[in-house]
Backbone bond lengths (Angstrom), bond angles and torsions (degrees), N, CA, C in turn:
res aa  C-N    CA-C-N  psi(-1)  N-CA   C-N-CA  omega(-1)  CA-C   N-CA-C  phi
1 X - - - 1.464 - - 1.531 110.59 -
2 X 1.740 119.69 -49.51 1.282 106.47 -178.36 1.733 119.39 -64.74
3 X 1.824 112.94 -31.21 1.035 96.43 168.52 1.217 138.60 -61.63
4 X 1.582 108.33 -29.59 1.630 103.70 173.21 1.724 107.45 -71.72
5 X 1.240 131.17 -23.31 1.451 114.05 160.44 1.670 107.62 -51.51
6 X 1.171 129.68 -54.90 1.293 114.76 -168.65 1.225 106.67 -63.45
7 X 1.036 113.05 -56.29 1.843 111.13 -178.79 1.692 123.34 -43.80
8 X 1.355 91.99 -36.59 1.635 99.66 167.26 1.300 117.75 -64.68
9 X 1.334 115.73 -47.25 1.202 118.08 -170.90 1.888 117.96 -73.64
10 X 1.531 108.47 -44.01 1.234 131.33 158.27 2.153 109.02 -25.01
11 X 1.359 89.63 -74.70 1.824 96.89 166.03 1.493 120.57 -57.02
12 X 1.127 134.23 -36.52 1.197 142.75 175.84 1.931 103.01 -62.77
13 X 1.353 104.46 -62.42 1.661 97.08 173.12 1.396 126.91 -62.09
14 X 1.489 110.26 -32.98 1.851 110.31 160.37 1.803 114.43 -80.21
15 X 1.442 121.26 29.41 1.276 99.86 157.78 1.341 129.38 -88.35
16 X 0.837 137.09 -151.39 1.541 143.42 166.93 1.682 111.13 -83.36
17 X 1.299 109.15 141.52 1.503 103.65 178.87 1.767 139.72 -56.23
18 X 1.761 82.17 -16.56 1.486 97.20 -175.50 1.859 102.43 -87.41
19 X 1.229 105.81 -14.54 1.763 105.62 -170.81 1.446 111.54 -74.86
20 X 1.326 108.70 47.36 1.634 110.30 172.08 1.544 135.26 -51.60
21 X 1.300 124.04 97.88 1.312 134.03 -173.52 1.346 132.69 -83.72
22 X 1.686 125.61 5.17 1.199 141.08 -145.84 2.029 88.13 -130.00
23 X 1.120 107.13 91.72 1.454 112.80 -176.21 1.424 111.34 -108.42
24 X 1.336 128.52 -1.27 1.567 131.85 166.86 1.601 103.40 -16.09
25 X 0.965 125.65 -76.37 1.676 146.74 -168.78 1.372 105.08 -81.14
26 X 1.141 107.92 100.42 2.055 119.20 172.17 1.533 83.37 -67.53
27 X 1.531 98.57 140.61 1.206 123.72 161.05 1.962 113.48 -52.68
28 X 1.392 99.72 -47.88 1.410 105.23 176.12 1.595 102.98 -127.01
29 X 1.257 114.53 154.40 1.567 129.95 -166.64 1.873 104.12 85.99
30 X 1.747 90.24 177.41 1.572 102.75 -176.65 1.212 134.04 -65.49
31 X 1.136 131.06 136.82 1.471 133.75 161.24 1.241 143.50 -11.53
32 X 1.181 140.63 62.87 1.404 114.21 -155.84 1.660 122.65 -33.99
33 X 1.634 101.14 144.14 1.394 96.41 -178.22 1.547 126.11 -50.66
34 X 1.211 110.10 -49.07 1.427 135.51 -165.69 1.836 85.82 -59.75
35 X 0.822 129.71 35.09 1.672 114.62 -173.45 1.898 108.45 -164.93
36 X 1.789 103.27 19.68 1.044 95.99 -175.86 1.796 106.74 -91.41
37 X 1.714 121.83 160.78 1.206 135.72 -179.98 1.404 94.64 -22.11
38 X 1.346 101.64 117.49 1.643 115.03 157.85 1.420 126.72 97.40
39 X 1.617 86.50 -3.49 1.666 110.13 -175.67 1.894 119.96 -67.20
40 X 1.058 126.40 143.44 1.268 116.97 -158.07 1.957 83.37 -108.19
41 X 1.124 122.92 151.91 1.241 119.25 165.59 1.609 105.64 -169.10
42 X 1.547 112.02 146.20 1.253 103.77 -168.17 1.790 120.31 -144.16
43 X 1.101 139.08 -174.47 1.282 136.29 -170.40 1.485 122.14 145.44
44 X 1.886 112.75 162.58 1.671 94.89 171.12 1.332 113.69 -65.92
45 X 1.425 104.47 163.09 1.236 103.14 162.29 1.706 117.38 -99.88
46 X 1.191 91.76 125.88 1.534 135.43 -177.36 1.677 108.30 -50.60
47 X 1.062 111.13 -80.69 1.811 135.65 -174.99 1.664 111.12 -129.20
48 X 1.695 95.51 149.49 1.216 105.96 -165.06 1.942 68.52 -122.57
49 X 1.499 96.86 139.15 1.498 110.63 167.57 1.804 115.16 -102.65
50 X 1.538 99.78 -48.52 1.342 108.05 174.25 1.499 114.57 -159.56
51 X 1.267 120.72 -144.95 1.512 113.38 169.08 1.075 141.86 -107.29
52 X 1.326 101.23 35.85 1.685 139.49 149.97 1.178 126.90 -165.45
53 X 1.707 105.49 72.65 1.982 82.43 -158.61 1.746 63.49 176.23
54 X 2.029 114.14 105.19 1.109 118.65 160.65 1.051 119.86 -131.94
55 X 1.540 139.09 -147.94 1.462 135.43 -175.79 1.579 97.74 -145.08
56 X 1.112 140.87 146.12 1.201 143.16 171.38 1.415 101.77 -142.86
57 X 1.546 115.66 121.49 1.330 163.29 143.30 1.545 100.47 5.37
58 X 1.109 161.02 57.47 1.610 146.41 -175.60 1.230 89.17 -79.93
59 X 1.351 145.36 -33.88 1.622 128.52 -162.58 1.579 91.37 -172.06
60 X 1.441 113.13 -170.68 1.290 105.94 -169.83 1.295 135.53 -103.29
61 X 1.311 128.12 14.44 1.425 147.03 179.10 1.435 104.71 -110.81
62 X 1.409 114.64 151.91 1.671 103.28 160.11 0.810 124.40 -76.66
63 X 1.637 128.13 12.17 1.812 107.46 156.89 1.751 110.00 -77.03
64 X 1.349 101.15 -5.87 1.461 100.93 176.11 1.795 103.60 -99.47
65 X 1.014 111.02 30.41 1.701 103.43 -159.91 1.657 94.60 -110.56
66 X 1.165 127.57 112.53 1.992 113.50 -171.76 1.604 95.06 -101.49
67 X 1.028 95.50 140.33 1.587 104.16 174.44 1.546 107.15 -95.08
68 X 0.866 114.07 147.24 2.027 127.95 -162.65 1.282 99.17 -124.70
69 X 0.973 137.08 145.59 1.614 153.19 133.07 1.315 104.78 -103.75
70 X 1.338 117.18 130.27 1.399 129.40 -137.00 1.765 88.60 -110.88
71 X 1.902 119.93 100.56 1.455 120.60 -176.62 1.351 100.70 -57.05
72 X 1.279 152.40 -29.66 1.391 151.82 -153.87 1.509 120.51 -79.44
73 X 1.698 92.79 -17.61 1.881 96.81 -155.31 1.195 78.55 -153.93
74 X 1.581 81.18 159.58 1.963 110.58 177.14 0.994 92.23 -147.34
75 X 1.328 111.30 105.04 2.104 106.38 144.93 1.199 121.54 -76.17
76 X 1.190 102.84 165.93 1.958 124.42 160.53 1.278 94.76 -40.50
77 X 1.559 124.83 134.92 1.493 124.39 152.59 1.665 111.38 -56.97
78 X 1.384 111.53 135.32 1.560 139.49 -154.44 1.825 80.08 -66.85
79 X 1.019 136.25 -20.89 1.905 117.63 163.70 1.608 118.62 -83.25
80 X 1.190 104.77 -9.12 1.931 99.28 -169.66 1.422 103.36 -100.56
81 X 0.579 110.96 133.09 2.006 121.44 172.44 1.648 108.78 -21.07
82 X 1.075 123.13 153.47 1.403 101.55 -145.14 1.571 155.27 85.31
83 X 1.526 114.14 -51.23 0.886 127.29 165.13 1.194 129.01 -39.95
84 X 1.180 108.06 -49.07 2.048 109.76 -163.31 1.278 93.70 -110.30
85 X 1.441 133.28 19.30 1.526 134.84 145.99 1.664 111.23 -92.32
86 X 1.161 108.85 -12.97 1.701 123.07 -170.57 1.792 92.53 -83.03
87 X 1.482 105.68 -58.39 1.764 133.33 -162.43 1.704 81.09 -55.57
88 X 1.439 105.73 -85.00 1.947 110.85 173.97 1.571 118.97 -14.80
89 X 1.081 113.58 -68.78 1.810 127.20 179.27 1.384 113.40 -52.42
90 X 1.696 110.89 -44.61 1.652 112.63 179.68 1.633 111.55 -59.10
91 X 1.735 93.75 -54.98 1.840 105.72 -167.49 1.607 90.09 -57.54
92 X 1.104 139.91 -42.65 1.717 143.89 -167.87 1.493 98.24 -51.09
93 X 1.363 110.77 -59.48 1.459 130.96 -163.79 1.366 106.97 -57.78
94 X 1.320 115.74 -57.02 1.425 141.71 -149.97 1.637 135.01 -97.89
95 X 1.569 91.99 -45.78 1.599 100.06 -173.91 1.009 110.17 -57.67
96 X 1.144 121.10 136.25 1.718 134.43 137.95 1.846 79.05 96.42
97 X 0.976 128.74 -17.58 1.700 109.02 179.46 1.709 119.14 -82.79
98 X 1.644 105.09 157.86 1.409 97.19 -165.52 1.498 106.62 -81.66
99 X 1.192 113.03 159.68 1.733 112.66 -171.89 1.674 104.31 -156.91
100 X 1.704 87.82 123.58 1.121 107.54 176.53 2.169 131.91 -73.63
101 X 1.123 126.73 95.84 1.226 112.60 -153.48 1.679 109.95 -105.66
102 X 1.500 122.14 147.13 1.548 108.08 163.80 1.532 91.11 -107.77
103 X 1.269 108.74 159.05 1.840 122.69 175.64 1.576 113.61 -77.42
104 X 0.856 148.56 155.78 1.608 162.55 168.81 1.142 115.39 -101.60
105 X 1.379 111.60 -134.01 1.478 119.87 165.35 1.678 101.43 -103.64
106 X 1.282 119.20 166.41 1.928 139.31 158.41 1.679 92.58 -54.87
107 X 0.987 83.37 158.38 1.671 110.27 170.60 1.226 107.62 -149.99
108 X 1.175 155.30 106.68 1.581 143.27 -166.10 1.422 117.56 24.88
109 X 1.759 116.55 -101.43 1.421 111.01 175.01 1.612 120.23 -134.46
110 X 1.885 86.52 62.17 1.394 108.68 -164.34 1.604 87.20 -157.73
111 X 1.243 102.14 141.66 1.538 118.57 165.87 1.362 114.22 -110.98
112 X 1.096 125.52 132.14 1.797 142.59 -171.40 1.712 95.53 -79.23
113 X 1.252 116.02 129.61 1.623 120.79 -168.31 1.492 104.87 -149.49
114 X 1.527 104.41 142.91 1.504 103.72 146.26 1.351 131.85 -78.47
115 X 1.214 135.52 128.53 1.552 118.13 -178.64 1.082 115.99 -115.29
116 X 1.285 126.98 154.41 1.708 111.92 164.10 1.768 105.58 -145.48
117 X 1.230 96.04 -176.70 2.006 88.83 -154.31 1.780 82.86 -166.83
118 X 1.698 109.70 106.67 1.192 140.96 -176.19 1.775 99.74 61.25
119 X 1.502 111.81 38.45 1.796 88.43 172.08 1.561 91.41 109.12
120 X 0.751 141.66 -17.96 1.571 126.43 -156.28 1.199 114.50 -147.31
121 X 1.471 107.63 127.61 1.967 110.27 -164.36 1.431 95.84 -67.65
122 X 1.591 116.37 141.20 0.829 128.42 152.09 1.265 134.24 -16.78
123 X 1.114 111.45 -75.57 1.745 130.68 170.33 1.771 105.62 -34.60
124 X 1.762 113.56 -41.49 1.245 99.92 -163.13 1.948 93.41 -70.80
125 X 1.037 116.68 -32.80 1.507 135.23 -156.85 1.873 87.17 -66.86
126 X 0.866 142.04 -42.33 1.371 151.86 -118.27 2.006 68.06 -117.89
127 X 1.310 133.12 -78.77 1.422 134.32 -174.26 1.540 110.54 -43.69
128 X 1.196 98.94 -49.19 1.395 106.96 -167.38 1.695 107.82 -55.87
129 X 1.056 115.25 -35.82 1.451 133.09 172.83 1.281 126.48 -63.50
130 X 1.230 123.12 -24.51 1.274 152.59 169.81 1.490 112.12 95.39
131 X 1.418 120.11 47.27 1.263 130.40 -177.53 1.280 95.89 -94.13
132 X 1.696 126.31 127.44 0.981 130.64 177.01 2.059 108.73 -95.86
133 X 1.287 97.06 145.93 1.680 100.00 168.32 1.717 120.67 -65.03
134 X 1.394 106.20 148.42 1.544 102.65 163.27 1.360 100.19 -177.57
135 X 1.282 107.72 178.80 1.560 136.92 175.18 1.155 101.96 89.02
136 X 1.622 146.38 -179.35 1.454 140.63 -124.04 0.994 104.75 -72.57
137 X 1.805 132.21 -45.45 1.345 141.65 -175.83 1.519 109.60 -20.70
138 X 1.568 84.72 -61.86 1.891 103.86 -170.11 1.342 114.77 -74.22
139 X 1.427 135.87 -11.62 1.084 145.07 -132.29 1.733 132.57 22.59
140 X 1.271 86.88 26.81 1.629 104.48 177.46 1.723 105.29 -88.99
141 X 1.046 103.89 17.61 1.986 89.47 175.43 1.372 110.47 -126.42
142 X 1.720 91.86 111.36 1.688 111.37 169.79 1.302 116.04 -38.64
143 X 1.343 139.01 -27.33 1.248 129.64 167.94 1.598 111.20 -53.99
144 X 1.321 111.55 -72.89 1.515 123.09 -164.57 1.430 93.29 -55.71
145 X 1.490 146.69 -59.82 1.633 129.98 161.76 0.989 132.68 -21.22
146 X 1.642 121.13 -53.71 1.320 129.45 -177.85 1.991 107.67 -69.65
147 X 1.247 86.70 -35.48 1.801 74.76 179.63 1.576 107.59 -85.45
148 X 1.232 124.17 -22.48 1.188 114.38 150.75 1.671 142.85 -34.16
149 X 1.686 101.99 -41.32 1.644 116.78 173.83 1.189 92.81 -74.81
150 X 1.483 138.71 -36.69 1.324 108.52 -149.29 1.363 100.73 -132.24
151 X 0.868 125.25 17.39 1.559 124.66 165.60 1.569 103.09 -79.87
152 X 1.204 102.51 149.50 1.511 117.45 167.27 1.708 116.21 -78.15
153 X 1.657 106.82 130.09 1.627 100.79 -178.88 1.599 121.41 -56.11
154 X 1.429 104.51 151.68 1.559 103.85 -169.95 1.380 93.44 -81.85
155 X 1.431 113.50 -171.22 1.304 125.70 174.23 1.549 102.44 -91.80
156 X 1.578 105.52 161.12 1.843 108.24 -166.93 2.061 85.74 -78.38
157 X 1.031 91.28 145.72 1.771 119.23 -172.13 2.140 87.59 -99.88
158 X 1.329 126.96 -11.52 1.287 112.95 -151.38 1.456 139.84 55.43
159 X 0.693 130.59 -162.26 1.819 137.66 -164.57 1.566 108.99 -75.13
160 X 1.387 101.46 -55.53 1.711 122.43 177.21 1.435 100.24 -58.32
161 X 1.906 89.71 142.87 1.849 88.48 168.15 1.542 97.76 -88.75
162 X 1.305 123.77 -161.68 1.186 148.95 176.24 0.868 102.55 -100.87
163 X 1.544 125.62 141.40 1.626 151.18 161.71 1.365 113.93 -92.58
164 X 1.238 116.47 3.62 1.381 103.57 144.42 1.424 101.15 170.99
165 X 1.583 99.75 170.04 1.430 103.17 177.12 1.452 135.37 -77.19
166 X 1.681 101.99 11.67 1.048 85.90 158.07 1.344 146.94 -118.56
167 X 1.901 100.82 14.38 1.312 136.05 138.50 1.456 125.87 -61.32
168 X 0.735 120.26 -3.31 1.701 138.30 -177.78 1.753 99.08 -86.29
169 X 1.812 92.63 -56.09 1.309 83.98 -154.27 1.967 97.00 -82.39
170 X 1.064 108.15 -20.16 1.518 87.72 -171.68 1.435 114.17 -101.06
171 X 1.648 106.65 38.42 1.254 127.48 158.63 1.418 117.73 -100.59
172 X 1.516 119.47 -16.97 1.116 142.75 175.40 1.515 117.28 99.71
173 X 1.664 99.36 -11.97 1.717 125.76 -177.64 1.683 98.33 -52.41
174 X 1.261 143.40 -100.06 1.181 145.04 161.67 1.935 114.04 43.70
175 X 1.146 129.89 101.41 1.212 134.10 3.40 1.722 116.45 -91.09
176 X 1.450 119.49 170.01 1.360 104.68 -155.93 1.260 99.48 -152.26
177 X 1.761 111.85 113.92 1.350 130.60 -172.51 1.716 108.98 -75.60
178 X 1.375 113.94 166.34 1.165 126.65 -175.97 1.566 95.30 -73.49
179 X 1.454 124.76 111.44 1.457 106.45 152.45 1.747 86.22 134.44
180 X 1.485 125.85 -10.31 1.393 146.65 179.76 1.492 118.14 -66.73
181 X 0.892 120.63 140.72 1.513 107.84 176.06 1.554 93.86 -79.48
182 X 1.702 98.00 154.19 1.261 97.55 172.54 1.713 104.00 96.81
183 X 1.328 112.56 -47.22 1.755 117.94 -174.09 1.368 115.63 -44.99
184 X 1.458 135.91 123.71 1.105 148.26 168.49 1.472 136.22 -98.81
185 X 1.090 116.50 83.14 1.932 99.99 -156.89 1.431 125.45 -40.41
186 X 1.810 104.59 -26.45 1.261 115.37 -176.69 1.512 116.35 -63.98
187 X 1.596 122.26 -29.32 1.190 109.35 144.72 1.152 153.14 -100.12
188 X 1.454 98.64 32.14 1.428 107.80 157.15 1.867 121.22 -113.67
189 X 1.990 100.51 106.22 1.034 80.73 -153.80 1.605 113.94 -98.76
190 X 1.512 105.24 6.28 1.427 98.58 168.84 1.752 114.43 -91.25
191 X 1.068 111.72 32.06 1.841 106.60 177.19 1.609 103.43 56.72
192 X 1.220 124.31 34.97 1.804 119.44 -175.02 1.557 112.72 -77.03
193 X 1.460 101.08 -42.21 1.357 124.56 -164.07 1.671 124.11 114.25
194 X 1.478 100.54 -7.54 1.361 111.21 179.48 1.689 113.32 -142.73
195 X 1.960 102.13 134.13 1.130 110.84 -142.19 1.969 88.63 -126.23
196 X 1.308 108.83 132.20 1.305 124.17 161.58 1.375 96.98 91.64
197 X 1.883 110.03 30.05 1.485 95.11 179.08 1.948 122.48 -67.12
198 X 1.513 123.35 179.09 1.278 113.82 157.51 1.434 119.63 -71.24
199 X 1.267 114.12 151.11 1.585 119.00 -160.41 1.870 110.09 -80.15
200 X 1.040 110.14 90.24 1.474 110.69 -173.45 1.941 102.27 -54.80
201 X 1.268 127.20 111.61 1.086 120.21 164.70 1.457 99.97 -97.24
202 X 1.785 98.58 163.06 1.564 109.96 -164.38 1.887 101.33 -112.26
């Protein structure tokens, strides 16, 4: 039995990035309960997506499989240099071990979590390793800079944040960095730093 867990799991980390197996969270409809703000929920972890971004085990199918974006840590996006040394270090860290999680906010069809795995948040485990942070969170990602020079300024949003994104967007404000007029943490629900982004599907 445990080998076919490894073996399962083994195939699951050599698929393709788009072969997402962790379906806890419908893309559209409600939340599962068991996963509301503050909720503690726990299991192995199943799949490593990237280098902050796993699946933990609630039961044994992937409709029981929740996908996490890990609030503690930010990797390099899995294309920028870095990345698939970030993806490497997590699955090292992570796979197949049990991990303790509290819930955050939703993020599409991923919930933003703390995790920890024997006692110890993730994120610290992920440093300790010598995994360095990046991509917008950190403001270490040449992408989010470069569109910075050359994007055209938004219009002033005023003092108030936005209540939602979809006042954001038909302010023209939309997407909206930490530090923005207008920025709301509440909609940003993976802790990135950027709120009302477009929904990267995988």
């Amino acid at each position: 039995m445990f080998r076919l867990l490894l073996l399962s799991l083994a195939l699951l980390w050599s698929a393709p990035a788009w072969a997402d197996p962790c379906e806890a969270i419908p893309e559209q409809g409600p939340l599962p309960g068991y996963l509301a703000f503050g909720a503690s929920f726990s299991g192995p972890v199943s799949h490593v997506i990237d280098g902050d971004s796993l699946c933990v085990a609630v039961g044994s199918g992937g409709t029981d499989w929740v996908e996490v974006r890990l609030a503690d840590f930010h990797a390099t996006e899995l294309s920028q240099p870095g990345g698939a040394a970030a993806k490497s270090a997590l699955a090292r860290l992570a796979l197949g071990q049990h991990a303790v999680c509290v819930a955050n906010l939703r993020t599409y069809d991923r919930i933003a979590a703390r995790c920890r795995i024997h006692g110890r948040p993730v994120g610290d485990l992920m440093r300790s390793a010598g995994i360095g942070e990046g991509g917008a969170a950190t403001g270490h990602d040449p992408n989010v800079r470069r569109r910075a020079m050359t994007s055209p300024a938004r219009p002033s949003a005023g003092p108030a944040p936005f209540r939602s994104c979809a006042a954001a967007r038909a302010a023209g404000a939309a997407r909206l960095s930490r530090g923005d007029p207008g920025y709301n943490p509440k909609l940003d629900g993976d802790g990135d730093g950027l709120a009302c982004e477009p929904y990267r599907g995988r």
